[in-house]
N, C-alpha and C positions, 0 to 999 in steps of 0.2 A: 477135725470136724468135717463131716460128710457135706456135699451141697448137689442138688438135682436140680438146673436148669431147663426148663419145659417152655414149647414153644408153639401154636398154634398154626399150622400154613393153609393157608387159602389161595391157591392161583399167585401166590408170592414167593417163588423159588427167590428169585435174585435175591429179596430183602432178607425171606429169612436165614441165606445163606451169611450175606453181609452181618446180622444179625448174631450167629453162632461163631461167624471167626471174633467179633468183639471179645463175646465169651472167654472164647480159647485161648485168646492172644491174652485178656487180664487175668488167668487163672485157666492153666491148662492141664489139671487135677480136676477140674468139673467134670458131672456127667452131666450128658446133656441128651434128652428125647424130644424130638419132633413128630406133633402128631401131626399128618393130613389130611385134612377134609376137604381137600378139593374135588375127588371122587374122580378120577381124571388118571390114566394111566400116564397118558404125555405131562402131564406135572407131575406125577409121581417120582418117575423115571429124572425128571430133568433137576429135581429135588436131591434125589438120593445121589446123584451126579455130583453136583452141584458142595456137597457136604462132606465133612472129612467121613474115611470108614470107622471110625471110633465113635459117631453120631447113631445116635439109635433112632427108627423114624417108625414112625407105628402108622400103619395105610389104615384110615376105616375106610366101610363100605359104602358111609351115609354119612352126610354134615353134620356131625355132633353139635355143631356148637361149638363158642369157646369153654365154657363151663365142663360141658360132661366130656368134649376133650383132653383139659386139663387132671379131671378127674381120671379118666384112662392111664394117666402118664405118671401120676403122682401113685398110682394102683402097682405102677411099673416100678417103682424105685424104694428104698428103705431110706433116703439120705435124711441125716436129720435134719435137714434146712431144705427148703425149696425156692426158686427164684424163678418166678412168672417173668415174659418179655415178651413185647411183642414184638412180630416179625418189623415193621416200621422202626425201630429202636437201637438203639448202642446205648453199654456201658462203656465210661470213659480207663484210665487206665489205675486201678485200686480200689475201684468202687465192689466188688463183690469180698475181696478181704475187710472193708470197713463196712458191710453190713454185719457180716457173720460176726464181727469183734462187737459190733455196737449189742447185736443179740446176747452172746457170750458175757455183757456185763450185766445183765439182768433178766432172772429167768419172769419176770412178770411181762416183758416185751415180745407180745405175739408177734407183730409183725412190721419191718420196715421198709425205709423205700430211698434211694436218694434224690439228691436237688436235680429236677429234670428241665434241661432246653427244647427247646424248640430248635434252634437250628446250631450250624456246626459251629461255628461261632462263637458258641456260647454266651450270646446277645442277647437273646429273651428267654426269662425265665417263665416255666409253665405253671400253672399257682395250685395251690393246696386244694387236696381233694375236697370237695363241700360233702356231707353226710346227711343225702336226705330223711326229711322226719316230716312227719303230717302238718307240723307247725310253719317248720320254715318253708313249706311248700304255698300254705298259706299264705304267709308273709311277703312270699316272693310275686304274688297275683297281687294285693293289695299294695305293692307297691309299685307297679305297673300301673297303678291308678288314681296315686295318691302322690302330688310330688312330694310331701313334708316327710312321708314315708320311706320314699325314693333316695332322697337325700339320707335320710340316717342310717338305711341299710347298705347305702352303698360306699358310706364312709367308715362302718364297722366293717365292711371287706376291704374294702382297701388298705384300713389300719392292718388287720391280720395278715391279709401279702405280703405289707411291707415289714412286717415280723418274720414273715416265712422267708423273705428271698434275703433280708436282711441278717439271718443266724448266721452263727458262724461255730454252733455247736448243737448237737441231735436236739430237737426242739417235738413237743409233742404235737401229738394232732388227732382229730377226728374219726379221722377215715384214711382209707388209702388207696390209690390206684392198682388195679390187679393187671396194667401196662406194665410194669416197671414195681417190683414187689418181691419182696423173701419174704420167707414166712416159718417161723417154726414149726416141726412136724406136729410134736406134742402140743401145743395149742388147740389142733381140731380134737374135735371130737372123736373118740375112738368108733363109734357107731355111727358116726356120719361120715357123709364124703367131704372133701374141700369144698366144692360148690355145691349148692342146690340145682340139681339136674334139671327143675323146671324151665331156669335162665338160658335159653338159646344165647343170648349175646344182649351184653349192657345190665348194669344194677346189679349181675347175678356178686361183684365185689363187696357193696355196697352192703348188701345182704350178708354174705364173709365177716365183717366187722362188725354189722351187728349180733349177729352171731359169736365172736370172740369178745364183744364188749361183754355182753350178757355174762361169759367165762373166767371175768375180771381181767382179761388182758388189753394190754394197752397200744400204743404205736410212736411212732417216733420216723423224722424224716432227717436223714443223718447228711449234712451238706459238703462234709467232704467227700462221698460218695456221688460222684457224677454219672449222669446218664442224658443221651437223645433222643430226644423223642418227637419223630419227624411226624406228626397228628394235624391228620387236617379236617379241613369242615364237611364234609361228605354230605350232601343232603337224604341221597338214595337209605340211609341209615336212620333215620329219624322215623319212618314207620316200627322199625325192631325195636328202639330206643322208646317208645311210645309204649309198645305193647308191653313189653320188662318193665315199663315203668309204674302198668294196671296192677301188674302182678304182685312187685314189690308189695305198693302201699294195700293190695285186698289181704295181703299174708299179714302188715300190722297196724292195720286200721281198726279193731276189735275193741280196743280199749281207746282210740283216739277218733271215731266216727263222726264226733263232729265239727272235726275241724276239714274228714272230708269232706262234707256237705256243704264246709263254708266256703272250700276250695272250687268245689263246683258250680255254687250259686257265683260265687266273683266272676265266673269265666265267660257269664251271660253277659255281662258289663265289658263296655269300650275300654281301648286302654288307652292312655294320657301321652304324648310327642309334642315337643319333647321332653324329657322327664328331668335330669339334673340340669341341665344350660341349653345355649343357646349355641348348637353343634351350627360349625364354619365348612367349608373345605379344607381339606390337608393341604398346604401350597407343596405343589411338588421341588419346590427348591428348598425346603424344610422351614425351619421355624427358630429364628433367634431367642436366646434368654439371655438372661443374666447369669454371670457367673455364678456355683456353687453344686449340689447336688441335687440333678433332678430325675424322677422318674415317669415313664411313658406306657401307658398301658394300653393294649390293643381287644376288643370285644364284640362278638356279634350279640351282644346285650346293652339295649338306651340301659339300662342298670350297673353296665362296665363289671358284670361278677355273674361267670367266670372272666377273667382278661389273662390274657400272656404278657409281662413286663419288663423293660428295660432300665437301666439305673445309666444317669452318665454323669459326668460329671464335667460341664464345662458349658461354652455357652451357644451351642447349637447344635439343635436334633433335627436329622436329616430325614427324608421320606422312608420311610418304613419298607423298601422297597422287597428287601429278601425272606419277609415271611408275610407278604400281603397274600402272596397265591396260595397260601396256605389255607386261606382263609373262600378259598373258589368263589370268588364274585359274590358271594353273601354280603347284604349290611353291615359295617363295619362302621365301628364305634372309637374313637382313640380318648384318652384326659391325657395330660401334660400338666405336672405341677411339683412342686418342690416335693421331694421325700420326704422331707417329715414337714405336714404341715396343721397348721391348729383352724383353721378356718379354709375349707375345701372351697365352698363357694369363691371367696372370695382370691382364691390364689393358684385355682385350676383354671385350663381353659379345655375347651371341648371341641372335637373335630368330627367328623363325618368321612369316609371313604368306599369306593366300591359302590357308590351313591349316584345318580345324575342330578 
């Protein structure tokens, strides 16, 4: 079974070199194409340096994007499987043989992904893709406004995390990140590309899935397939992320119009701080419990979803110290509270960091 690993570089030789040896080193039968949009001959050069000669590296002349990037590379290869990564990223050791196997048991699975950390560690895990929709974009402003609201969406995500980080066999899902992603060939559309070329960068995945749900295929996140995924909070990125995000919902808002206009009218409205408890400081000498099994989630959302989370088990959680920076001085959000628990309120506590 064929596999074509594709990689996107931006002014990031070092990572995406680190990035390709993971590759090589779990499965050194991959092919693998690096496209670079850096536009930059001194990164070109220190790329193609940098990378084994068995590495194929395609120079555009112009920032594609990561979409019509990806789309060049995939144009490049026949494998029957593809595996998106991005240059920030490592697979851990077995994780590219246990996607294609998990693919391989069922031709209905377009496309997988494995369980992805945050740091080397393997301390925090990074949570399930959310699949946006006209609805829950909604829902997500109304509850920014609403505590009653606040409270039950943010306890139906935390339920589903705690499903997601908690599997311990391929579990299905939504959506999936195009960070860290296989994908079958035959799944796309034979007259379409993998991405919609409009997506410069962000949502263009998002759009992928819905596009392959429409085809009846499905997804699945296989957790003995490991990967890292060193993702941080980038502000300068929230303008592209904005724009991708017009674009998204003007392509399928046709049939769901008005829930954007309900989306829109909420945005005129204050929003509510704070919204689940009453957020403390983090003591930097951490935080005592009681013995048993507890979980720590980290967010720059008062909504705690999306959050990166940790499980521990015993009875003290320390400062969060090695994936704070991740989060670059942005608002940051922690809950602290048993893993499985039947009354959030009552048996969470809520923190503040990154805060004065």
């Amino acid at each position: 079974m064929s596999c074509t690993a594709i990689l996107v570089n931006y002014f990031s030789a070092a990572d995406t070199a680190g990035a390709v040896k993971s590759l090589l080193d779990d499965d050194s039968s991959l092919t693998v194409v690096v496209v670079d949009n850096s536009c930059s001959r001194v990164e070109s050069d220190a790329l193609v340096a940098a990378l084994p000669s068995t590495v194929r590296v395609l120079i555009s002349s112009e920032n594609l994007g990561f979409g019509r990037a990806c789309n060049w590379a995939v144009d490049k290869s026949d494998s029957e499987f593809i595996f998106l990564l991005n240059p920030d990223a490592r697979v851990l050791p077995g994780c590219i043989a246990r996607l294609i196997g998990q693919l391989k048991l069922s031709n209905g699975l377009g496309a997988v992904a494995p369980m992805q950390y945050l740091d080397d560690a393997c301390h925090w895990m990074l949570p399930p893709s959310w699949f946006p929709t006209e609805i829950r974009a909604w829902a997500g402003e109304i509850a920014l406004r609403d505590r009653d609201v606040a409270r039950k969406l943010s306890r139906a995500s935390r339920k589903e995390a705690v499903r997601y980080w908690t599997s311990v066999s391929p579990i299905s899902q939504r959506a999936l990140s195009g960070g860290m992603l296989m994908i079958r060939r035959s799944a796309i559309e034979a007259s379409s590309p993998l991405f919609d070329p409009r997506f410069f960068m962000y949502f263009e995945d998002s759009d992928l899935c819905r596009r392959l749900k429409r085809r009846g295929c499905t997804f699945a996140m296989v957790p003995s397939a490991k990967g890292v995924h060193r993702w941080r909070n980038q502000s300068h990125k929230d303008q592209m992320m904005a724009k991708s995000a017009v674009l998204y919902f003007d392509k399928y808002t046709s049939a769901n119009a008005r829930w954007h206009k309900k989306t829109a009218e909420l945005l005129k409205e204050e929003m509510l701080t704070p919204l689940l408890g009453n957020y403390i400081a983090f003591p930097t000498d951490g935080i005592d419990l009681s013995p048993g099994k507890w979980l720590c989630e980290l967010s720059p959302s008062p909504l705690m979803s999306p959050a990166i989370g940790s499980i521990i088990d015993g009875s003290h959680f320390g400062f969060p110290a090695e994936v704070i920076g991740n989060f670059e001085g942005a608002p940051l959000f922690a809950r602290i509270g048993p893993l499985t628990c039947s009354s959030e309120e009552d048996n969470c506590r809520y923190f503040k960091l990154n805060r004065s």
